[in-house]
C-alpha positions in Angstrom: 21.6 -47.7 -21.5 18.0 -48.8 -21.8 16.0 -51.2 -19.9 12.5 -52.6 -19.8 11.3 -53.8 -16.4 7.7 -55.9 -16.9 5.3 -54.4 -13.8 4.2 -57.2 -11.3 0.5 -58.7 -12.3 -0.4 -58.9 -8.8 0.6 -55.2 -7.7 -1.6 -52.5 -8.5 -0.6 -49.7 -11.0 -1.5 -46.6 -9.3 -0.2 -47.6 -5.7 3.8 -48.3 -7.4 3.2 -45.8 -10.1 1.1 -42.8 -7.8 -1.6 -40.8 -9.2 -1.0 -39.6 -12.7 2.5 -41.8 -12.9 3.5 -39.2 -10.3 6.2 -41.8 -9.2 7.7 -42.1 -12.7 7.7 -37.8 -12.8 9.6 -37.5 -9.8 12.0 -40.6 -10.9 12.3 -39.1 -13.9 13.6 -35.2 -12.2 15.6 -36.4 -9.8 17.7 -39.2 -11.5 17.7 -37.4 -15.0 16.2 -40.4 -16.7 13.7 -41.0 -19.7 11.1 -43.2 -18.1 7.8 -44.4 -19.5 5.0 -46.8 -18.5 3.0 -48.8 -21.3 1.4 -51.9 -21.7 2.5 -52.9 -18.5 6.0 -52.3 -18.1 8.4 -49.5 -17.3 10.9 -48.3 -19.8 13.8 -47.1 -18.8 17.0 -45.1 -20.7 19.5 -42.8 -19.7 23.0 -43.2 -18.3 23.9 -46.4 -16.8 24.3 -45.4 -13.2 21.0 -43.1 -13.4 19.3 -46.2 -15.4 20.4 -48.8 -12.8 19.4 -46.0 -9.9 15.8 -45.7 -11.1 15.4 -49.4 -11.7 16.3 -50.2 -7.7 13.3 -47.6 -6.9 11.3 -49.0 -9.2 11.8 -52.7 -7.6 11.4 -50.9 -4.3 8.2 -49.4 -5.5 6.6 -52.5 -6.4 7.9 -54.5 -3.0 5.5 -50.8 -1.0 3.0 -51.9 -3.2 2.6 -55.4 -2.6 2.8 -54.5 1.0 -0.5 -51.9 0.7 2.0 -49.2 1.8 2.7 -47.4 -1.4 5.3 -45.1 -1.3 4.6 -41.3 -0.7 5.9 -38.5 -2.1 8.7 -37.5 0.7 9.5 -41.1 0.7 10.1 -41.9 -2.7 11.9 -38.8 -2.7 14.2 -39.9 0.9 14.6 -43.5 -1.0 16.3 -41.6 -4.5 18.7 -39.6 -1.8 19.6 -42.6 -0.2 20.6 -44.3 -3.5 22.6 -40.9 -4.8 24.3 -40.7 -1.3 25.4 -43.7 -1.3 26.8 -44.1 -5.3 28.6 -41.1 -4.2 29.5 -41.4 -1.2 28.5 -38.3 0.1 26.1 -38.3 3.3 24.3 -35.8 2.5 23.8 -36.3 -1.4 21.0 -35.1 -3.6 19.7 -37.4 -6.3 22.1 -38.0 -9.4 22.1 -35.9 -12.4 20.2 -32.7 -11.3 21.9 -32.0 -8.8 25.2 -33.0 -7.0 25.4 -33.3 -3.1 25.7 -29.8 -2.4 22.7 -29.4 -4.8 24.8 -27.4 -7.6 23.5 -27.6 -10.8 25.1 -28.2 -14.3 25.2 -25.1 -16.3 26.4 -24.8 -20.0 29.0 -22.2 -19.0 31.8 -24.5 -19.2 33.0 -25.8 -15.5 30.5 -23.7 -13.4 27.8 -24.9 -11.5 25.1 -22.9 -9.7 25.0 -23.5 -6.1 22.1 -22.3 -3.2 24.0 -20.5 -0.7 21.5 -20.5 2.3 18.7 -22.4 3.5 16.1 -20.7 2.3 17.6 -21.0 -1.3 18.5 -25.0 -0.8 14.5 -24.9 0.5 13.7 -23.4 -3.0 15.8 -25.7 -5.2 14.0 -28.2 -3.3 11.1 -27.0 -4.1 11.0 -26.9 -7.6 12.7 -30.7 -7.6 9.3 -31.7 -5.7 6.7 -29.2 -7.7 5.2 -28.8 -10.7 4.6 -25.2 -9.7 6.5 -23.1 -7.7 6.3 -19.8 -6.0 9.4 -18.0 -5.1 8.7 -14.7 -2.8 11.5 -12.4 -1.0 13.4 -9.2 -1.2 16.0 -7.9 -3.5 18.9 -10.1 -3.9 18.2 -13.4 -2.1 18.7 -15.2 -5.6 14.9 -15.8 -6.8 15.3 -15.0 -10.2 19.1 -16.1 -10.8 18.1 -19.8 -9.1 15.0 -19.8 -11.1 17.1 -19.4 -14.1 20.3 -21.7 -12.7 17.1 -24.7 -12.1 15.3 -24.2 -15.8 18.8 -23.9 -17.3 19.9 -27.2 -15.6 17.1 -29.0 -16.7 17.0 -28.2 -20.6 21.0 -29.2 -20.6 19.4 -32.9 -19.2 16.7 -32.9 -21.2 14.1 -32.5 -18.7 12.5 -30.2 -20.7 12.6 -29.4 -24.6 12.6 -25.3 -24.2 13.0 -22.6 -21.3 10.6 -19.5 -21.7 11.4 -16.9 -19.1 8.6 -14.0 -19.0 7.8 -10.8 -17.2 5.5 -7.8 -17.4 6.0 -4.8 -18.8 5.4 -2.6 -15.9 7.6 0.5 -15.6 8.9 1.1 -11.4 7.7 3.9 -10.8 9.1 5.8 -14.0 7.0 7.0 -16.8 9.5 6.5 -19.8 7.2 7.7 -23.3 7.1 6.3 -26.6 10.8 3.9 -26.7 12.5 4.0 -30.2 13.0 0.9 -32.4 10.5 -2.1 -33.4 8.8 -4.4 -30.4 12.1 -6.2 -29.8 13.6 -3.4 -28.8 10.8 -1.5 -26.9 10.4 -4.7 -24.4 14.2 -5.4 -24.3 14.3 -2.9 -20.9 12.3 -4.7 -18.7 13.4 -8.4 -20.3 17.4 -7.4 -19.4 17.3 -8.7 -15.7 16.7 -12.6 -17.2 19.2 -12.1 -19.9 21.8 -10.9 -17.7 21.1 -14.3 -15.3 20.8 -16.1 -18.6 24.3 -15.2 -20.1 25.7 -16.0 -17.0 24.9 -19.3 -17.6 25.5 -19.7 -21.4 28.1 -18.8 -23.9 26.8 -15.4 -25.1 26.4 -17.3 -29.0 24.8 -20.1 -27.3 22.1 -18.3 -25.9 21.7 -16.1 -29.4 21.7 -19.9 -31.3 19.2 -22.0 -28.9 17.3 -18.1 -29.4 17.1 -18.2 -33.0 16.4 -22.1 -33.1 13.2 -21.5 -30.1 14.9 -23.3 -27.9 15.0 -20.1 -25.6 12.0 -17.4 -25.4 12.7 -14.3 -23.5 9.1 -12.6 -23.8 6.7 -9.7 -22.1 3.9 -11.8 -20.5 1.3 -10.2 -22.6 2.7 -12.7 -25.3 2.0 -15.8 -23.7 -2.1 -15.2 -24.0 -3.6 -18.0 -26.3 -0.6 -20.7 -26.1 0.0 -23.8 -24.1 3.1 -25.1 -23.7 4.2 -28.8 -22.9 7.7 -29.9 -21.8 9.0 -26.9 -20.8 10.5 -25.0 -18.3 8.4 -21.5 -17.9 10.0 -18.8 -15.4 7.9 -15.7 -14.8 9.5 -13.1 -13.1 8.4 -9.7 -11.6 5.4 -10.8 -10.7 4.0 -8.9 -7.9 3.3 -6.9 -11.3 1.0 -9.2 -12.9 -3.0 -8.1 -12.1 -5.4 -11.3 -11.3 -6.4 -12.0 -14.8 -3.0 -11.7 -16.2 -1.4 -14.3 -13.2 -4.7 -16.6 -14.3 -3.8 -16.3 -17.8 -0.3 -17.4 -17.4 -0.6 -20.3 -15.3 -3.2 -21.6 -17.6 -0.7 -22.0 -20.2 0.9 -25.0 -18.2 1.1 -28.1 -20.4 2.1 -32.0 -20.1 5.6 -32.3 -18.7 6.3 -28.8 -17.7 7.5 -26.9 -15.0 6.4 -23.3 -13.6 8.6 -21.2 -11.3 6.9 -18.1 -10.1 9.4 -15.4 -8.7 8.7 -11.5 -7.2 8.7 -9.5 -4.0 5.4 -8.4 -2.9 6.7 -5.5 -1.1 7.6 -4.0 -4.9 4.0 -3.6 -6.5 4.3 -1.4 -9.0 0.4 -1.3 -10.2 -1.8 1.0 -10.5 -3.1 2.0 -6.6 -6.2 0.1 -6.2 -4.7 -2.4 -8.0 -4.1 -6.0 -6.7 -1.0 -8.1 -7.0 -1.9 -11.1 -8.7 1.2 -12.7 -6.7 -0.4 -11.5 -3.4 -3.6 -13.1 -5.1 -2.6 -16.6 -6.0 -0.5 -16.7 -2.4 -4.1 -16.4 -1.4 -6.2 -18.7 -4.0 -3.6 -22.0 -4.2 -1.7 -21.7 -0.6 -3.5 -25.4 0.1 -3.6 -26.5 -3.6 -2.0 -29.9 -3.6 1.5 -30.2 -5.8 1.5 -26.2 -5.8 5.4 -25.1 -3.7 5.3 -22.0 -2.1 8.9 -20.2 -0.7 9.4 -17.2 0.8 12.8 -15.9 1.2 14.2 -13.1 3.6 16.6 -10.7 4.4 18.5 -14.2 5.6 18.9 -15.6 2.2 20.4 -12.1 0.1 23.8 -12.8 -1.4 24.4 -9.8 -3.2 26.8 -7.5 -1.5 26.5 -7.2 2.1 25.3 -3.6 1.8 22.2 -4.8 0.6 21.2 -6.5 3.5 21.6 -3.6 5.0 19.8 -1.2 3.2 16.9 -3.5 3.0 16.8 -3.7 6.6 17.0 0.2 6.8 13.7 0.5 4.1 12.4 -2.0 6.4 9.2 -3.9 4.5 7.7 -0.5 3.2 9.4 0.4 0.5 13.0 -2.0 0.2 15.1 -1.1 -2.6 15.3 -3.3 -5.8 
């Protein structure tokens, strides 16, 4: 379904539309539609229930504007639950296609969906519905990276994005393993496995090899990300209480139009050189009051790998928790 709805001439852009089209962005996320603005009028096209959605908050929009109380962020995004709860029925519901009312998202494995189990994981899926950037924080097992994944995943299947890129460092734990056999593929392979094994969870092991071979998919080391930016894309970097300053500058530099970054890693597992600070620890620090940046931090609360490993993170206490 497509639709065109004409903007009113008496109503001004940027208080219905928000700073940058912000409006439209978060319209666009949470409903799963293609939406544009141009010579005055909105475009809309998508499925016919997520078409007719966005086209009641975009009339509701206009009506804040006219008013002088345009609609803020936490609003707009309270209106678009409203409208999904009540198309299905579901009290508690969380906008259309992204996400259903228990905030599962669609997966290409065929009938699974990837759910948040706790609060602090429904806190982060909210998160990255809200943000642009994202950083995800906690100890082993509370779901950072799998989520991460589950979220960037959910949105190439919709369309949000054109192409997933999921990154980490090369940084050896605390092991010094010498010269690894084979070219660079298979050198880097190691320290890439923890996203492949989330990824192929996800996907049909040939599915991930084709959207792979077709660069759909880029499972990389972070050092190959220097010089590039990428738009319209969905850009995880994991591991990266391992990143140094100028490494964590360099990757968050290569944000483009229509993208999304989801920053995941336990600051409790540096494994840098001693004197060496955590460019995670670092940005906490630099963009904790940026506007539009998310910030999550997840505890021994939100682990849901075995139940052991609540418990042997508790008995490492914050020192040194396993991995």
């Amino acid at each position: 379904m497509e639709l065109t709805i004409t903007l009113p001439a008496d109503t001004d852009p940027v208080a219905m539309l928000g700073p940058v089209e912000r409006n439209l962005k978060i319209i666009r996320e949470a409903l799963g539609v293609a939406i544009s603005a141009r010579n005055g009028a909105v475009r809309l096209s998508g499925d016919d229930a997520s078409v007719n959605q966005a086209a009641e908050v975009i009339h509701e929009l206009a009506q804040a504007a006219k008013k002088r109380k345009p609609m803020g962020k936490v609003e707009l995004l309270e209106h678009i639950h409203r409208l999904a709860a009540r198309a299905d029925d579901h009290p508690e519901g969380v906008p259309g296609r992204w996400a259903t009312s228990d905030m599962a998202m669609d997966v290409y494995a065929r009938g699974q969906r990837v759910s948040p189990k706790t609060v602090g994981q429904k806190r982060y899926i909210q998160a990255i519905l809200e943000h642009d950037l994202v950083f995800c924080s906690g100890p082993a097992g509370t779901g950072k990276t799998y989520l991460a994944v589950a979220a960037a995943v959910s949105m190439l299947k919709r369309s949000t994005v054109r192409k997933l890129i999921l990154a980490r460092p090369a940084v050896e734990a605390g092991e010094k393993l010498g010269f690894l056999p084979g070219d660079m593929q298979a050198k880097v392979n190691p320290y890439l496995r923890p996203l492949l094994d989330a990824l192929h969870d996800m996907m049909p092991f040939d599915q991930v090899q084709r959207f792979m071979h077709s660069d759909l998919i880029e499972v990389v080391p972070l050092a190959f990300m220097r010089g590039r930016t990428l738009n319209d894309a969905a850009i995880i970097l994991d591991e990266a209480q391992n990143t140094t300053r100028s490494q964590m500058l360099m990757f968050l530099t290569r944000m483009g139009h229509g993208s999304k970054m989801i920053v995941t890693g336990d600051t409790s597992q540096v494994d840098l050189e001693i004197g060496t600070e955590s460019g995670l620890i670092d940005a906490a620090r630099r963009l904790g009051r940026v506007p539009g940046v998310g910030f999550v931090t997840l505890d021994r609360q939100d682990i849901v790998r075995h139940s052991l490993v609540e418990r042997i993170v508790h008995a490492y206490g914050q020192d040194d928790p396993a991995g």
